[in-house]
PAKOL-381186 format. One record per residue (C-alpha): residue number from 1; residue in one letter; x, y, z. Coordinates in steps of 0.2 Angstrom, whole numbers. Layout:
N
(NUM; 'A'; (X; Y; Z))
...
% end
This chain:
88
(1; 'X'; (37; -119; -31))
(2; 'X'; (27; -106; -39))
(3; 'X'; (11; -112; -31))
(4; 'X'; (20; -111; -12))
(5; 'X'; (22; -92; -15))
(6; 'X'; (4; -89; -24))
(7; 'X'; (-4; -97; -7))
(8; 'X'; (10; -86; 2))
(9; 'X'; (6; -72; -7))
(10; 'X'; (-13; -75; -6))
(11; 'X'; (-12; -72; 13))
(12; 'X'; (-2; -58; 13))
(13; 'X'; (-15; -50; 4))
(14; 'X'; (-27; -54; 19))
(15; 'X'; (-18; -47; 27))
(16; 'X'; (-14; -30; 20))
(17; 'X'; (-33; -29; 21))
(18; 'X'; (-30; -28; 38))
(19; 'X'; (-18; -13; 36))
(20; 'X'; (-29; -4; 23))
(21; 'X'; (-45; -4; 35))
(22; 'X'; (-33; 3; 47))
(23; 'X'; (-27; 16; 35))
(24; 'X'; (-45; 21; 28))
(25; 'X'; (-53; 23; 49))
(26; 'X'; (-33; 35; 53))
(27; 'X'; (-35; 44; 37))
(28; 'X'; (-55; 48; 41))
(29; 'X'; (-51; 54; 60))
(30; 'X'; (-39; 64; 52))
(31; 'X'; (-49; 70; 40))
(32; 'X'; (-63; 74; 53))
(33; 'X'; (-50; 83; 65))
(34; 'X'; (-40; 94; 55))
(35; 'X'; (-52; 95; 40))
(36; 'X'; (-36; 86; 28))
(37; 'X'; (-30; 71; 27))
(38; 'X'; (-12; 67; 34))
(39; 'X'; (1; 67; 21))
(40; 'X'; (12; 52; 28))
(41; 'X'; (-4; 42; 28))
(42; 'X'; (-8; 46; 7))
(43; 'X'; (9; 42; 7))
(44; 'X'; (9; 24; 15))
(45; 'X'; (-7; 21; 6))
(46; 'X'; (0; 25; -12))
(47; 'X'; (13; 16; -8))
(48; 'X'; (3; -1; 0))
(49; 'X'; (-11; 1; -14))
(50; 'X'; (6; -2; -25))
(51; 'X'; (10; -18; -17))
(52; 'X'; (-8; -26; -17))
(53; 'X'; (-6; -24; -37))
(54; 'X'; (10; -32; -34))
(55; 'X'; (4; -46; -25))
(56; 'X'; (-12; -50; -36))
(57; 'X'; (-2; -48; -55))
(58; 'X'; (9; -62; -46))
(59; 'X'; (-5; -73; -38))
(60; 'X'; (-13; -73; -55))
(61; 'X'; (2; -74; -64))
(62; 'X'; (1; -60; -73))
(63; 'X'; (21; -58; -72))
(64; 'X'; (34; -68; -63))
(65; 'X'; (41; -56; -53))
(66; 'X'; (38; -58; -35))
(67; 'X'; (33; -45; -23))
(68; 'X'; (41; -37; -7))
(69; 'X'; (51; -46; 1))
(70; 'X'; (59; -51; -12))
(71; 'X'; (59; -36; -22))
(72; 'X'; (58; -18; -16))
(73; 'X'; (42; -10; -6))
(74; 'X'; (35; 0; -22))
(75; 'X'; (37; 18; -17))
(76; 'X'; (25; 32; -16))
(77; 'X'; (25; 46; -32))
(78; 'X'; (16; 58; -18))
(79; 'X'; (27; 73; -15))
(80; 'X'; (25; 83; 1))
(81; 'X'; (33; 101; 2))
(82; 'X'; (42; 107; 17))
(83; 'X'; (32; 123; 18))
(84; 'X'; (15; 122; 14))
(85; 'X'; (14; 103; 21))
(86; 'X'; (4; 100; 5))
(87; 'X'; (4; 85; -6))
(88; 'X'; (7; 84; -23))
% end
């Protein structure tokens, strides 16, 4: 069984590849645009760089524990202020 969810897993992580290059080319328009990156966007990123260590300590059984979904999304330590609409 565990090797269903490694070859599972393995394609998830294609395709959050996918996502990432969508990520990197947004956060770089933004970056290009408003001279900073977006915050909600270093937010997701954090959060997906997160799952991608997820999914390759499974896939090379490193732990047990599977990732999202069936565990929670890992979530972001980035903190953004309501005033300044700075990260932290």
């Amino acid at each position: 069984m565990r090797v269903l969810f490694v070859a599972v897993f393995w394609f998830i992580f294609y395709l959050t590849q996918l996502v990432i290059a969508a990520v990197v080319i947004a956060q770089c328009l933004f970056t290009l645009l408003t001279s900073k990156p977006n915050d909600y966007l270093l937010k997701f990123g954090e959060s997906l760089s997160k799952y991608v260590q997820e999914i390759l300590r499974y896939v090379t059984f490193n732990t047990d524990v599977r990732p999202f979904p069936f565990s929670d999304f890992p979530k972001s330590d980035i903190v953004i202020t309501a005033e300044s609409g700075e990260s932290q």
